[in-house]
Backbone of each chain as nested JSON, in Angstrom:
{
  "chains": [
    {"id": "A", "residues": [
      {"number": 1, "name": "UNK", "atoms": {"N": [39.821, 13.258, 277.288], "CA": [40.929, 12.334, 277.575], "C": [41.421, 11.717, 276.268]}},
      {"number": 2, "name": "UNK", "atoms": {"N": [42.685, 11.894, 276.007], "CA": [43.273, 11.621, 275.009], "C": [43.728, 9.985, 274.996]}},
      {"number": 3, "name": "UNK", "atoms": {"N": [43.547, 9.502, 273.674], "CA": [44.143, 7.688, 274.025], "C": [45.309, 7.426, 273.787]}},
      {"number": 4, "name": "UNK", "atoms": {"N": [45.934, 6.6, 274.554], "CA": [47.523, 6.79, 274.383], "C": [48.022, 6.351, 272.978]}},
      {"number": 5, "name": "UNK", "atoms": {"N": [47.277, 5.809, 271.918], "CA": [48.172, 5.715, 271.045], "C": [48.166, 6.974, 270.063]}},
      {"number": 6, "name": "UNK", "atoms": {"N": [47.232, 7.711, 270.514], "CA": [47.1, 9.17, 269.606], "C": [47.647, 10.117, 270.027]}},
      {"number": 7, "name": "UNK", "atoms": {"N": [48.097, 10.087, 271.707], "CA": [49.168, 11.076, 272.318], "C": [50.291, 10.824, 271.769]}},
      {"number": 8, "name": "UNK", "atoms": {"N": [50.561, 9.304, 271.357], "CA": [52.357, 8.577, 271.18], "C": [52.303, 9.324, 269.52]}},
      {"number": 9, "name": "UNK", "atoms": {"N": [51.16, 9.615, 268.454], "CA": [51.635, 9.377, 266.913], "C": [51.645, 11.136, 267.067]}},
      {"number": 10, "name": "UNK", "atoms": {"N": [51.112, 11.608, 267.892], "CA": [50.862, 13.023, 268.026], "C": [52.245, 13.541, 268.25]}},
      {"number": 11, "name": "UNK", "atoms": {"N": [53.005, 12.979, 269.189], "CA": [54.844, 12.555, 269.559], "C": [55.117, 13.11, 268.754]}},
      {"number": 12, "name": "UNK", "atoms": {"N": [55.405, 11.759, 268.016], "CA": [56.161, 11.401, 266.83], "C": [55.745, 12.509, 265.635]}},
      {"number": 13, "name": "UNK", "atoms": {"N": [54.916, 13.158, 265.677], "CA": [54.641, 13.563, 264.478], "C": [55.286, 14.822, 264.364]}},
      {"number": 14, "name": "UNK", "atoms": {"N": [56.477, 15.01, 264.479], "CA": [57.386, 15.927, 264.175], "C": [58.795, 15.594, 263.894]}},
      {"number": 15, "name": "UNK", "atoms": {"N": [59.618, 16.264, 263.214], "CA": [60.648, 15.491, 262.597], "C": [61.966, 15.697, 264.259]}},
      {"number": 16, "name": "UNK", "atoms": {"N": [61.768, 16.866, 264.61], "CA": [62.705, 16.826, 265.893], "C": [62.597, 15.722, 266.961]}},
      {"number": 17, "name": "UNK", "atoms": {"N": [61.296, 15.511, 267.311], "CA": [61.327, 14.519, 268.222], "C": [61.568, 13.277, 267.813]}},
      {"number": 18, "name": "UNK", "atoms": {"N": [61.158, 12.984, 266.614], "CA": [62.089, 11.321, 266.034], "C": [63.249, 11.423, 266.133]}},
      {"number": 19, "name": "UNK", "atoms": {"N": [63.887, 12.872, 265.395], "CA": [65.279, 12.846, 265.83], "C": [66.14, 12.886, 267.084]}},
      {"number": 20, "name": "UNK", "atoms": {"N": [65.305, 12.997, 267.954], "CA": [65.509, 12.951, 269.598], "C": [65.931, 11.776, 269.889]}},
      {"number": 21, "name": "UNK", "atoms": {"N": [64.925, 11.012, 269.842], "CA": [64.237, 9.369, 270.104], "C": [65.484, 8.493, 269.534]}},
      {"number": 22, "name": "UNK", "atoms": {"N": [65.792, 8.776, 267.933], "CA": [66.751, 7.687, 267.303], "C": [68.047, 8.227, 267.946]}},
      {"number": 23, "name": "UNK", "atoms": {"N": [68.58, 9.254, 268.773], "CA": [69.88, 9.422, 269.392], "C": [69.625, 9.075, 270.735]}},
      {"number": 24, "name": "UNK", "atoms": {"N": [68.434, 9.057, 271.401], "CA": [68.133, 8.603, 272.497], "C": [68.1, 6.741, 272.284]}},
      {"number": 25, "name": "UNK", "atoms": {"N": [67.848, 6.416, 271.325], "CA": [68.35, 4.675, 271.14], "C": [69.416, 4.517, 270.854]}},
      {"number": 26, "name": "UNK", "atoms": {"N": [70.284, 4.961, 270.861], "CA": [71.671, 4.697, 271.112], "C": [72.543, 4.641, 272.619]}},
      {"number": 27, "name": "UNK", "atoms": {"N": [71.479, 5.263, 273.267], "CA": [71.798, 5.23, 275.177], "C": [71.763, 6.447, 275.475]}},
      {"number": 28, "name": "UNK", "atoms": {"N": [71.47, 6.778, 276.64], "CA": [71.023, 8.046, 277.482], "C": [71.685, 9.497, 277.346]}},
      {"number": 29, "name": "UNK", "atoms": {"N": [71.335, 10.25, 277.543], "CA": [71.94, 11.834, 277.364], "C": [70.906, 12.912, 277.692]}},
      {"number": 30, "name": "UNK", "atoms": {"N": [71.554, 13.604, 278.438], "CA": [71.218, 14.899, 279.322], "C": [70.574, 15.995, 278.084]}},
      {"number": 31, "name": "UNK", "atoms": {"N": [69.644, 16.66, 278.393], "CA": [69.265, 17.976, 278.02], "C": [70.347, 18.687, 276.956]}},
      {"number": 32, "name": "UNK", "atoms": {"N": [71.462, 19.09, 277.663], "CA": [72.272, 19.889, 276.858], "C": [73.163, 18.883, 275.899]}},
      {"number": 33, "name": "UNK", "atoms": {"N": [73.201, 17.796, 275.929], "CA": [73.628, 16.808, 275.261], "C": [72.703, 16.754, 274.211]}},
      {"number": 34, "name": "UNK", "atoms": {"N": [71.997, 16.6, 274.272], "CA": [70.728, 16.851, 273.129], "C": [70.306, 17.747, 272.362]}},
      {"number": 35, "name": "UNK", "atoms": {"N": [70.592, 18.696, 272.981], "CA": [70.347, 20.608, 272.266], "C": [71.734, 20.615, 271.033]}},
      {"number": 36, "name": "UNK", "atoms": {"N": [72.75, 19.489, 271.923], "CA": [73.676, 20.445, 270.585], "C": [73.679, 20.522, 269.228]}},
      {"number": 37, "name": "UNK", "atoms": {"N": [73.108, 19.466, 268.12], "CA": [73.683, 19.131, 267.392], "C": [72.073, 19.446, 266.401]}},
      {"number": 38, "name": "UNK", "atoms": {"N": [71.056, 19.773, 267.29], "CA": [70.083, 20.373, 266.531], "C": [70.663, 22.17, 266.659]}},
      {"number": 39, "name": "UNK", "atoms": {"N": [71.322, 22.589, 266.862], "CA": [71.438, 24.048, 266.805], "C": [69.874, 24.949, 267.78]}},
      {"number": 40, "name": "UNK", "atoms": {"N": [69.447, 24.312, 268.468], "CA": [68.411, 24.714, 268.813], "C": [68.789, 25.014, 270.803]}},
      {"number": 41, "name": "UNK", "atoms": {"N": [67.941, 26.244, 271.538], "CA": [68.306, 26.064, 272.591], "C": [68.035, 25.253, 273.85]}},
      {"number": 42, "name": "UNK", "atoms": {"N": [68.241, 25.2, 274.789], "CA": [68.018, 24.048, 275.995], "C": [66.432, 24.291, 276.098]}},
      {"number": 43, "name": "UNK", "atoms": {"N": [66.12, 25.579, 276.572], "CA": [64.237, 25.488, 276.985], "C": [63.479, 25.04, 275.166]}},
      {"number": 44, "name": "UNK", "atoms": {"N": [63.962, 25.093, 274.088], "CA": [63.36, 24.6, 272.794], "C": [63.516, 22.864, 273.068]}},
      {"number": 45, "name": "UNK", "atoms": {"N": [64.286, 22.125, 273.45], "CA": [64.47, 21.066, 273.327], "C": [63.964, 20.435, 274.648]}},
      {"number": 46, "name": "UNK", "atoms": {"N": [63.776, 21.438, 275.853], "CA": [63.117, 21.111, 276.715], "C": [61.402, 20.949, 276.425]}},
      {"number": 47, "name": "UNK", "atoms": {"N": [61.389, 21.622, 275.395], "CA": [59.471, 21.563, 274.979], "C": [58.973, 20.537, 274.386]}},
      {"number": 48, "name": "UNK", "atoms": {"N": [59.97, 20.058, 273.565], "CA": [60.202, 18.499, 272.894], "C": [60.158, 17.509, 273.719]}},
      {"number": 49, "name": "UNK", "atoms": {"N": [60.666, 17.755, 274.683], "CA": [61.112, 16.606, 275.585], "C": [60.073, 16.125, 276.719]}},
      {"number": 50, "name": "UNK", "atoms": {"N": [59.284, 17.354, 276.957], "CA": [58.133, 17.411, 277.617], "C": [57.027, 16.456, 276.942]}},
      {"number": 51, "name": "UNK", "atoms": {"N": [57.076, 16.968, 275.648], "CA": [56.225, 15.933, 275.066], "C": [55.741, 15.003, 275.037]}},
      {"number": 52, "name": "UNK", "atoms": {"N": [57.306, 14.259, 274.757], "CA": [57.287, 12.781, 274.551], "C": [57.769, 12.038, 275.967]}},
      {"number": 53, "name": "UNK", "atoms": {"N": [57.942, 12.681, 276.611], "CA": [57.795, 12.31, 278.356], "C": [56.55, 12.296, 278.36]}},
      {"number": 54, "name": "UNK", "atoms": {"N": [55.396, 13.1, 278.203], "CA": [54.001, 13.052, 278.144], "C": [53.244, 11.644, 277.87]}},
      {"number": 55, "name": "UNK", "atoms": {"N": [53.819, 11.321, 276.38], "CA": [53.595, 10.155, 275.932], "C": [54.521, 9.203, 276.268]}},
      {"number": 56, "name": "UNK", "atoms": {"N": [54.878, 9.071, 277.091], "CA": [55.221, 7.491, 277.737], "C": [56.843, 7.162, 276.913]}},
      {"number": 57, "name": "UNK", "atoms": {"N": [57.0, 8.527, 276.081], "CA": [58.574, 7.758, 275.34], "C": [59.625, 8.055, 275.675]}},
      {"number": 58, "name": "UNK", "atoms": {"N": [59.895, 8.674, 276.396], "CA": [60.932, 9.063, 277.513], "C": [60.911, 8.874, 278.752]}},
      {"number": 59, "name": "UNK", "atoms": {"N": [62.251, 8.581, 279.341], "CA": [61.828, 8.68, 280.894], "C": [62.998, 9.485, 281.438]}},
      {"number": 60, "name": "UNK", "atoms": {"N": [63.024, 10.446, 282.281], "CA": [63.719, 11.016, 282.894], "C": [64.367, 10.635, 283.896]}},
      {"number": 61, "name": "UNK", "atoms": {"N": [65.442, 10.412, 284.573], "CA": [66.276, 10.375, 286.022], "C": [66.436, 11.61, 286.608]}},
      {"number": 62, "name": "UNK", "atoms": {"N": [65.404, 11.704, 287.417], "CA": [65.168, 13.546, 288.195], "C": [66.323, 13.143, 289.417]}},
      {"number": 63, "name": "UNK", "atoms": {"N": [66.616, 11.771, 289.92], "CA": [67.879, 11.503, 291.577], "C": [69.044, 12.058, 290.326]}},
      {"number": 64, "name": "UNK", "atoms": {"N": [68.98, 11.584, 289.407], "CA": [70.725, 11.588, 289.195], "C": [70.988, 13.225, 288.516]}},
      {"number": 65, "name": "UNK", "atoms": {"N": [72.53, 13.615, 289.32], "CA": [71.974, 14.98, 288.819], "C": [72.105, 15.08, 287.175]}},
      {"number": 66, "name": "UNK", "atoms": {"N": [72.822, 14.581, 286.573], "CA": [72.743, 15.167, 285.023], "C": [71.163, 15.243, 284.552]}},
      {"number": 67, "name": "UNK", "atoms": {"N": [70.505, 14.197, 284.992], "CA": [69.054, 14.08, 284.389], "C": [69.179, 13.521, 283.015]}},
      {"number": 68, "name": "UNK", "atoms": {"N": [69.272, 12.697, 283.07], "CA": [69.388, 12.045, 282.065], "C": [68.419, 11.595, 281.315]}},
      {"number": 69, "name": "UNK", "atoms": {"N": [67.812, 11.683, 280.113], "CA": [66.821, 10.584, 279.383], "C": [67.258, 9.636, 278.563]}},
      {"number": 70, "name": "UNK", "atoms": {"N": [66.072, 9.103, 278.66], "CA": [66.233, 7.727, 278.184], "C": [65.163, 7.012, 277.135]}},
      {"number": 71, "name": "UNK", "atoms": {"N": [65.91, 6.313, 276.131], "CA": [64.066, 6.402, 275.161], "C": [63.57, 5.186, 275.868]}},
      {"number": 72, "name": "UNK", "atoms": {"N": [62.062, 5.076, 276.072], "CA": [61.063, 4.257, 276.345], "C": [60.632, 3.511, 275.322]}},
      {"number": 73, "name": "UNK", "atoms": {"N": [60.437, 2.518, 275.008], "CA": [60.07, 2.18, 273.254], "C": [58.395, 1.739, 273.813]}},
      {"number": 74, "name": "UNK", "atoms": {"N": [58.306, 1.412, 274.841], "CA": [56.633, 0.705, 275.177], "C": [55.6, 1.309, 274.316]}},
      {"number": 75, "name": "UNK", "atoms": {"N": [55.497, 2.737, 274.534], "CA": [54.578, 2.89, 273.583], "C": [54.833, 2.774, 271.525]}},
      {"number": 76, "name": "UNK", "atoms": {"N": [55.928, 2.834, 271.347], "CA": [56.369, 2.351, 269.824], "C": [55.21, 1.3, 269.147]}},
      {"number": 77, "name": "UNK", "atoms": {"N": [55.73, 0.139, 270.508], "CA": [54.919, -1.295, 270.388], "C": [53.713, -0.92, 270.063]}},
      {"number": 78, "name": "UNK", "atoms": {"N": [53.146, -0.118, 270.556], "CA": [51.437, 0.196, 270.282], "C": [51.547, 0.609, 268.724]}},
      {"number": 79, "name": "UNK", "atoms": {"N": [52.521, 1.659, 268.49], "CA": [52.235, 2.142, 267.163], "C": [52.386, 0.456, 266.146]}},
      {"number": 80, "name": "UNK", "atoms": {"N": [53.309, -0.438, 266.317], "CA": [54.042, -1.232, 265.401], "C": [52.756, -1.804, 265.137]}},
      {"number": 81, "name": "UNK", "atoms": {"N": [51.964, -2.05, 266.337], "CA": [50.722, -3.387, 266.256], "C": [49.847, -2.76, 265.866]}},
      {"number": 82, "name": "UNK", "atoms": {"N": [49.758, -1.537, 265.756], "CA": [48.538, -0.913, 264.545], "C": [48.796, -1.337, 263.335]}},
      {"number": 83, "name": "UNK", "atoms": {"N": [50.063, -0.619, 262.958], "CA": [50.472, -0.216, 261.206], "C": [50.52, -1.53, 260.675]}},
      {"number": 84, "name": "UNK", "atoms": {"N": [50.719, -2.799, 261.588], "CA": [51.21, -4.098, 261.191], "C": [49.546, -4.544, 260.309]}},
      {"number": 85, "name": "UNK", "atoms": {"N": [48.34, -4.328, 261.087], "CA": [47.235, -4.528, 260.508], "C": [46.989, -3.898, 259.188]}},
      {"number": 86, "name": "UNK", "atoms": {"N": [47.992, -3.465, 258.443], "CA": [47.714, -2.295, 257.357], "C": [48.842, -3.078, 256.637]}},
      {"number": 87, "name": "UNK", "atoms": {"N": [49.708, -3.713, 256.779], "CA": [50.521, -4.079, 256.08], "C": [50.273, -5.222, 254.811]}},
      {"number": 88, "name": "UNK", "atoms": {"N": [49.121, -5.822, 255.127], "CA": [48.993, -6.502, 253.73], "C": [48.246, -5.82, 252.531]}},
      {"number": 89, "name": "UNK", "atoms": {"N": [48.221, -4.331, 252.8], "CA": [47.825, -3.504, 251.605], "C": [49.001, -3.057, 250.573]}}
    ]},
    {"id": "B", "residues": [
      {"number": 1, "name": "UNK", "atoms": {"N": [57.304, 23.924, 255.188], "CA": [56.814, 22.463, 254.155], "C": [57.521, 21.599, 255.418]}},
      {"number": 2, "name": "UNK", "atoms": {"N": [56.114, 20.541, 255.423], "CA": [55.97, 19.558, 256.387], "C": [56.327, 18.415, 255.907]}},
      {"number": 3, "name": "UNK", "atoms": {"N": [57.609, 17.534, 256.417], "CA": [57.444, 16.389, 256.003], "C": [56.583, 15.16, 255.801]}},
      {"number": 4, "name": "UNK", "atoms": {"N": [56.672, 14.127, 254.583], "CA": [55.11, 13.538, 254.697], "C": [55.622, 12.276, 255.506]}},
      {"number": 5, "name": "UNK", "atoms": {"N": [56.191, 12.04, 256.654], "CA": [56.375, 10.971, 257.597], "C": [55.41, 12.141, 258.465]}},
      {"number": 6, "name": "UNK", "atoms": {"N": [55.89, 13.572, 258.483], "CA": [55.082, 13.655, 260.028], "C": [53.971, 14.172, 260.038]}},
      {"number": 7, "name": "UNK", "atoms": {"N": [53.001, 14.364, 258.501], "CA": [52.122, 14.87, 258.073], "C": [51.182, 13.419, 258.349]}},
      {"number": 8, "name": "UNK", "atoms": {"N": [51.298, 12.57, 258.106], "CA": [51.349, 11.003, 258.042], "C": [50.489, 10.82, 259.667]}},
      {"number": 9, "name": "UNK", "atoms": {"N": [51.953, 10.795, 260.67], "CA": [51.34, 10.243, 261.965], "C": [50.411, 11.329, 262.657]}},
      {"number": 10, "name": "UNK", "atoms": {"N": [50.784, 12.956, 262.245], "CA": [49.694, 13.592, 262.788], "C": [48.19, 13.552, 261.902]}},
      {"number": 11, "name": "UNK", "atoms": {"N": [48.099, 12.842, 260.679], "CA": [46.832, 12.643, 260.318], "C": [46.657, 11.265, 260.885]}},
      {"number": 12, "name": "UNK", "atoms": {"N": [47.153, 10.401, 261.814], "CA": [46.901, 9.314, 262.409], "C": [46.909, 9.531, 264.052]}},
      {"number": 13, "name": "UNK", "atoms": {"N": [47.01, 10.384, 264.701], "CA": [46.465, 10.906, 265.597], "C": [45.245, 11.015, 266.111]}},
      {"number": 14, "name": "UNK", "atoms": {"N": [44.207, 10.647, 265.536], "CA": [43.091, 10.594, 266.093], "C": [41.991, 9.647, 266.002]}},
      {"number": 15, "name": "UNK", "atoms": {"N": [41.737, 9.507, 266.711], "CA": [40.703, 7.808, 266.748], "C": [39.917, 8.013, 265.712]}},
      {"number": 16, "name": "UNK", "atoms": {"N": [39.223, 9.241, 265.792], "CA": [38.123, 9.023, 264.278], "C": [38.405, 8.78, 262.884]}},
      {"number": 17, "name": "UNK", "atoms": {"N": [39.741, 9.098, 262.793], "CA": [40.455, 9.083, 261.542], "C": [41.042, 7.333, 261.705]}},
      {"number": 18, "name": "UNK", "atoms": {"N": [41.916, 7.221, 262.467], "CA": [42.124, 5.685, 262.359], "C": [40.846, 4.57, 262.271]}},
      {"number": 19, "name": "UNK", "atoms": {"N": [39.107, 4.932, 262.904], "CA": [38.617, 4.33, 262.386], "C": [37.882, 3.916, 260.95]}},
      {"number": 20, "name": "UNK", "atoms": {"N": [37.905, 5.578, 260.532], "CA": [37.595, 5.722, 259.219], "C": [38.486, 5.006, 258.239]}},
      {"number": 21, "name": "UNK", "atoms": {"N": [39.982, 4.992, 258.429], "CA": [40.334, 3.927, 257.611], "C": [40.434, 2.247, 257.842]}},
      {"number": 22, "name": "UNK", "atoms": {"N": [40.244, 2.029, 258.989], "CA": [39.868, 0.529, 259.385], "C": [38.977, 0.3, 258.651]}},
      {"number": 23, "name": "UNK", "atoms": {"N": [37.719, 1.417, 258.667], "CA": [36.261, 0.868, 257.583], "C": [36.798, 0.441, 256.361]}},
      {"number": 24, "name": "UNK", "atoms": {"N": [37.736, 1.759, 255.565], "CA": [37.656, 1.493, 254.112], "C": [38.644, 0.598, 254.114]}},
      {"number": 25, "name": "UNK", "atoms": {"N": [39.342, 0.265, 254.911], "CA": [40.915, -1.345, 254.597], "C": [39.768, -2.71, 254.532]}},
      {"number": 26, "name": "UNK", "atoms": {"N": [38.417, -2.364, 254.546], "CA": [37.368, -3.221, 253.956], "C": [36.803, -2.872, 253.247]}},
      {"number": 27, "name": "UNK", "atoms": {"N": [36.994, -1.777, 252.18], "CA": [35.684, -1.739, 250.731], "C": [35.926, 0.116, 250.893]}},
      {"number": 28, "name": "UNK", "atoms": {"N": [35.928, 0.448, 249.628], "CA": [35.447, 1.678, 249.525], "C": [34.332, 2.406, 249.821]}},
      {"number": 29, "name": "UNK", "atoms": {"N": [33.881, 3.462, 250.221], "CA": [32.692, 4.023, 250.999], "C": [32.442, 5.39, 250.78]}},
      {"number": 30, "name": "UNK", "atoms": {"N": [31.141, 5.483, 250.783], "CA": [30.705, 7.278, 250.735], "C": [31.121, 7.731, 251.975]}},
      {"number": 31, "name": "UNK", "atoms": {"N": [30.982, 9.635, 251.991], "CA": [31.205, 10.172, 252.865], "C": [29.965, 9.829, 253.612]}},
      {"number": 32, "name": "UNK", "atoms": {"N": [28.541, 9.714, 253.072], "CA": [27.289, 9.315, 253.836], "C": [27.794, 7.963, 254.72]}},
      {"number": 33, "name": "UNK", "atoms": {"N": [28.162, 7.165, 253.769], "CA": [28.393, 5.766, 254.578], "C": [28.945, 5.799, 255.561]}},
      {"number": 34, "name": "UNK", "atoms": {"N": [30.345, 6.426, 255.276], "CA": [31.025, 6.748, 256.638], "C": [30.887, 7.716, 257.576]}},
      {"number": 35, "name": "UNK", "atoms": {"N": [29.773, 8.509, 257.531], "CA": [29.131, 9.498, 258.353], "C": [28.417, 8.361, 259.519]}},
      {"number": 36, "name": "UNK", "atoms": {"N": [27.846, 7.559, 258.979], "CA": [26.649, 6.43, 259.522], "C": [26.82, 6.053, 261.105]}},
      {"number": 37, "name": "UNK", "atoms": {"N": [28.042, 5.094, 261.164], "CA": [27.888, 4.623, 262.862], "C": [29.212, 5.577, 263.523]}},
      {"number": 38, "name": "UNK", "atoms": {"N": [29.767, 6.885, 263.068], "CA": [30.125, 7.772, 264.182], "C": [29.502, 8.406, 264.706]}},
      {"number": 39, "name": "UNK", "atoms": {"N": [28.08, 9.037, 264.488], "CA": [26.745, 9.519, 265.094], "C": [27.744, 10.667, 264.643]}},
      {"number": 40, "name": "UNK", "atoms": {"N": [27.905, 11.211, 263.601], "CA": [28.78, 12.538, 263.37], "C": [28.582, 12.848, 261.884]}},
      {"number": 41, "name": "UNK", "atoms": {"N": [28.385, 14.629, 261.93], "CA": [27.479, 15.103, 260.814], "C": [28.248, 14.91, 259.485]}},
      {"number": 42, "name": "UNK", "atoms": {"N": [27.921, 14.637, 258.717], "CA": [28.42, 14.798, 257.194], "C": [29.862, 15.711, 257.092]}},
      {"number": 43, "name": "UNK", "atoms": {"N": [29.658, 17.047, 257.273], "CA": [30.622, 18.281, 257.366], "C": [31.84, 17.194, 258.121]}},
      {"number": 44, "name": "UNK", "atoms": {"N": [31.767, 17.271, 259.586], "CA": [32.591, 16.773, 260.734], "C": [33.116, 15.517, 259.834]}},
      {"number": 45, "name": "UNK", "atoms": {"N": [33.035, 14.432, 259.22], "CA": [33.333, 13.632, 258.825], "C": [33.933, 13.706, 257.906]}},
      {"number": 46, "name": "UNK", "atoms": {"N": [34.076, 14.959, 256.796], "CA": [34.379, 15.211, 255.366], "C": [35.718, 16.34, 256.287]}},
      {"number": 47, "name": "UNK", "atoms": {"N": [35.777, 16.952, 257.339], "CA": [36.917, 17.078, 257.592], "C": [38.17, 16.449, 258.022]}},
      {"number": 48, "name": "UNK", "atoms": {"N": [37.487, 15.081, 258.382], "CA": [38.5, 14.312, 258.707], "C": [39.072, 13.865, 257.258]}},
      {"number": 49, "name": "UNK", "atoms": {"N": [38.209, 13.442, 256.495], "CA": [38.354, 12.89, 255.11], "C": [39.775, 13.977, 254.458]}},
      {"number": 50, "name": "UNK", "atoms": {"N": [39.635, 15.43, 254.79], "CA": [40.161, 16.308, 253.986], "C": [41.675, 16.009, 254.867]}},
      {"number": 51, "name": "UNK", "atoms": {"N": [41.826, 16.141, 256.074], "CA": [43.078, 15.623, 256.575], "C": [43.934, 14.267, 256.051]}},
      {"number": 52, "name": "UNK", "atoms": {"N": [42.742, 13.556, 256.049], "CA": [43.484, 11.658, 255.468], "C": [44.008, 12.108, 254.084]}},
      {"number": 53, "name": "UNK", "atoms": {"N": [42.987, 12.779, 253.449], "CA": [43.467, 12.825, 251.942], "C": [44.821, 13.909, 251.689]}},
      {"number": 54, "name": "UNK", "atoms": {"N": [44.919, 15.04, 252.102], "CA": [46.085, 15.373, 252.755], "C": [47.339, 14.184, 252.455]}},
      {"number": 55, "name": "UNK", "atoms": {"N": [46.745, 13.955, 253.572], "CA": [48.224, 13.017, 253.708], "C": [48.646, 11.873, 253.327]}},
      {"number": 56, "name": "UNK", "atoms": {"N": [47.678, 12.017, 252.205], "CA": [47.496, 10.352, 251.138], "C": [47.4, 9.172, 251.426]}},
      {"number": 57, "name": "UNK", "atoms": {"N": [46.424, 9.462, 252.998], "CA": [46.15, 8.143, 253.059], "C": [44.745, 7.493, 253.054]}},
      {"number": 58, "name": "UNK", "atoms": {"N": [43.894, 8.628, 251.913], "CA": [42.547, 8.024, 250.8], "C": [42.699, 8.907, 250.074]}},
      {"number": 59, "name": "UNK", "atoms": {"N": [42.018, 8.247, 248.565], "CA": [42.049, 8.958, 247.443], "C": [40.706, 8.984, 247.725]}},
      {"number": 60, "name": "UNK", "atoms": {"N": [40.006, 9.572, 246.827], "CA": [38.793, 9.763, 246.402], "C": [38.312, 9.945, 245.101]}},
      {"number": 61, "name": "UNK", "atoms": {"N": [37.463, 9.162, 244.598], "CA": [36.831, 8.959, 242.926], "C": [35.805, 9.982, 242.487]}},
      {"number": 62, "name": "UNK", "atoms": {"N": [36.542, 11.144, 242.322], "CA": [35.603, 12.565, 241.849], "C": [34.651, 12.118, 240.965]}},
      {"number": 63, "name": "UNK", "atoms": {"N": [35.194, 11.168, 239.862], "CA": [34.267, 11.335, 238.888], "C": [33.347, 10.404, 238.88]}},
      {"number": 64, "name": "UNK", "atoms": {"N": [33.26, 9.293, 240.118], "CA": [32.165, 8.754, 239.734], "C": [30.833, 9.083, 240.569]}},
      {"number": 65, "name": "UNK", "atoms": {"N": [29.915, 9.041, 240.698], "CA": [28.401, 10.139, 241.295], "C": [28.492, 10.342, 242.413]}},
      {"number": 66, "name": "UNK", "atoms": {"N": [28.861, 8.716, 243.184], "CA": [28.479, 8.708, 244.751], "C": [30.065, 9.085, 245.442]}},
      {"number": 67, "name": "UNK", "atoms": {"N": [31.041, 9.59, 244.696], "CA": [32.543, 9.648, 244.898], "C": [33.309, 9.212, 246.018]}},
      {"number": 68, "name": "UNK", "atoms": {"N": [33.388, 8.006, 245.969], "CA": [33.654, 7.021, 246.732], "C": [35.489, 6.966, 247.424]}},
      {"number": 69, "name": "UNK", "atoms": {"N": [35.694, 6.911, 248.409], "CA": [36.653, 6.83, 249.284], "C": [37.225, 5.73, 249.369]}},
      {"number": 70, "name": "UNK", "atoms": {"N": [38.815, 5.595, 249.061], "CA": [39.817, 4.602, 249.302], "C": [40.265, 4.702, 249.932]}},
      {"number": 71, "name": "UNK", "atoms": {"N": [40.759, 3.56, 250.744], "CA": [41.97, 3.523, 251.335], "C": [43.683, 3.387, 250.409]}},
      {"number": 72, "name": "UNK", "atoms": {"N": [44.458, 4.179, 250.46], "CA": [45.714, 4.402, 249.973], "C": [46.405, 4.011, 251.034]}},
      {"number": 73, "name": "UNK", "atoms": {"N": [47.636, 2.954, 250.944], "CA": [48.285, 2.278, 252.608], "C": [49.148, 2.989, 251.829]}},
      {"number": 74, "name": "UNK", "atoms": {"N": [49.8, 3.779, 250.998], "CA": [51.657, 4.04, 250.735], "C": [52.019, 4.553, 251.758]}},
      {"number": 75, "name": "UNK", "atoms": {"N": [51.466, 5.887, 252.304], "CA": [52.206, 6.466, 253.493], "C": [52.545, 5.046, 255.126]}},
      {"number": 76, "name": "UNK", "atoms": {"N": [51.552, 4.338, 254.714], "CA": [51.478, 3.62, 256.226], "C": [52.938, 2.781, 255.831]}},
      {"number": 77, "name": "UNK", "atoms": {"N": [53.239, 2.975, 254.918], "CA": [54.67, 1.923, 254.497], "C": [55.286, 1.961, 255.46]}},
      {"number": 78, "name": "UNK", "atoms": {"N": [55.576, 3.079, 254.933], "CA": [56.887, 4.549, 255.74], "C": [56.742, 4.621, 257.233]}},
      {"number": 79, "name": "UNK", "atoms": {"N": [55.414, 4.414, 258.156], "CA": [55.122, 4.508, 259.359], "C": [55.717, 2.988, 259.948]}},
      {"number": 80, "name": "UNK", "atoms": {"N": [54.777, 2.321, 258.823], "CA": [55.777, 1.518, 259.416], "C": [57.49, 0.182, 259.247]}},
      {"number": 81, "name": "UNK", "atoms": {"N": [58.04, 1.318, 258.497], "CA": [59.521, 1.144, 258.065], "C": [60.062, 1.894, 259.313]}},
      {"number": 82, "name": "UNK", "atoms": {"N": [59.625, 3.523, 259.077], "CA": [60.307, 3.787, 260.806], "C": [60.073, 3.303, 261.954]}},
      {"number": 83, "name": "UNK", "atoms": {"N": [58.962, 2.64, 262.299], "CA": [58.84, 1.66, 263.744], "C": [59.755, 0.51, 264.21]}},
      {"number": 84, "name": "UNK", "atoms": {"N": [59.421, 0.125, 262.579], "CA": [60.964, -1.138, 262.588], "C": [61.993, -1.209, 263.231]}},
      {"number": 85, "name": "UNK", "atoms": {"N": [62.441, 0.115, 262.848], "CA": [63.799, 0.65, 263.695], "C": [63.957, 0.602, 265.342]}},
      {"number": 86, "name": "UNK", "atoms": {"N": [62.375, 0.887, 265.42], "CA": [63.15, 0.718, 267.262], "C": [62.322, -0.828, 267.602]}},
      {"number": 87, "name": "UNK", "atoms": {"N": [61.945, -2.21, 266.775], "CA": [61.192, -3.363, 267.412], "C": [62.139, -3.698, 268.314]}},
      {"number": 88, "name": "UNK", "atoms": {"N": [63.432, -3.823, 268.204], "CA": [64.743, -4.311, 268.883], "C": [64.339, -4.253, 270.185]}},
      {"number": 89, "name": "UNK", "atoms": {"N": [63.913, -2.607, 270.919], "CA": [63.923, -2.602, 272.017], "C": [62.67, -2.966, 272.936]}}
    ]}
  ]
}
């Protein structure tokens, strides 16, 4: 069993899915809304997306049909209140 | 070639590694020392070491006998400069 703040840095630890996340904080967008602008295809960005749905940083709208995501920041908070203990180095 | 933001959170991915540097963000330490209260062999411990150092977040003092382990916070800057970005939400 994995602990959630090592599933969330495990996330993050790729440069696509940050880049997901910081267009997903700007407000919600569908799958193919998301694929475009990485040049990458819908099931590639669907594997990404799985991910960080995994870890608590996405949330999906499966009623509405576009399906929309949405970034979750809850788990972020976990990362911030780690790194913050490291900050007077 | 891996960026060192995401080289960073995937060498912070794992509990044994985040505790190993909690130890040294209090004092520098052997690989023996820090072998001690994970009940985990020398080898197993010096691989985690080889990941942190990786990703520069411990140096290590070749030249002096007992070659003692730092903690290096530069990368944790960067971890947490990008968190910043989403405290808002």
């Amino acid at each position: 069993m994995i602990d959630s703040l090592s599933s969330t840095l495990a996330a993050l630890a790729d440069p696509t899915r940050r880049a997901i996340l910081a267009r997903l904080s700007r407000g919600a967008l569908s799958v193919t809304e998301l694929a475009e602008p990485f040049d990458m295809s819908v099931p590639a960005v669907s594997k990404h997306l799985k991910v960080l749905e995994h870890a608590g940083l996405i949330t999906r709208d499966r009623a509405a049909q576009w399906r929309p995501c949405e970034l979750h920041a809850g788990p972020l908070k976990e990362v911030a209140h780690w790194v913050d203990e490291y900050r007077r180095f």
